[in-house]
N, C-alpha and C positions, 0 to 999 in steps of 0.2 A: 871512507870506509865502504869497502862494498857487502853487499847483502843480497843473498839470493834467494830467491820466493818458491821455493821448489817446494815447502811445505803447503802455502796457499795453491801453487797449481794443481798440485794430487789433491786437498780438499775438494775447490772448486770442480774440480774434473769426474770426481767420485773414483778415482784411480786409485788402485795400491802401490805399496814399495813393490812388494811381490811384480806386481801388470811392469815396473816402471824397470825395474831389475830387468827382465825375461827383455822388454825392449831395448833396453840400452848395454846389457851383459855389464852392467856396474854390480858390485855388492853392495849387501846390506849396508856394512858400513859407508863404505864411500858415500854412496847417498846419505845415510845418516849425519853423517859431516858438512853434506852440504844442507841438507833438512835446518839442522840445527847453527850452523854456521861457525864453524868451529874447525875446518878446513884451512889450512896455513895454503895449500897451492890445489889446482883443480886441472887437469889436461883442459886443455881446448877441445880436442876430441869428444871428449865426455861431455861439455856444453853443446857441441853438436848434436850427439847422441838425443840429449834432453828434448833440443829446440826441437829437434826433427820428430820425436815422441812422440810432442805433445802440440806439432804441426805450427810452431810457431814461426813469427817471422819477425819478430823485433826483440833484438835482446833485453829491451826493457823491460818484456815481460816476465823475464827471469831473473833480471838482476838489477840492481838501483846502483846508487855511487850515493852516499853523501858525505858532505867535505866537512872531516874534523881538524879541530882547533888544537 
């Protein structure tokens, strides 16, 4: 299952939806979906959009994989 941390990176970062939106031209919802993890499919572009945000460089920092049964 994957799982994206995009709620703890706005935490950590002290960032809003609002800053995260205006940077990546996503909406509310999209992010919300990916916030809450509830997203059936995500563009790659838009993980681009994120990584580039939030100046990351390992997609680990945004997303996990663990392997269900």
């Amino acid at each position: 299952m994957v799982r994206f941390k995009l709620g703890e990176l706005l935490e950590k970062s002290g960032k809003t939806r609002y800053w995260l939106s205006q940077a990546t031209g996503s909406s509310y919802d999209v992010l919300d979906n990916i916030i809450n993890n509830t997203n059936a499919s995500i563009y790659i572009s838009t993980i681009d959009k994120i990584m580039e945000a939030f100046e990351l460089e390992d997609i680990r920092d945004f997303m996990e994989y663990t392997k269900t049964n």
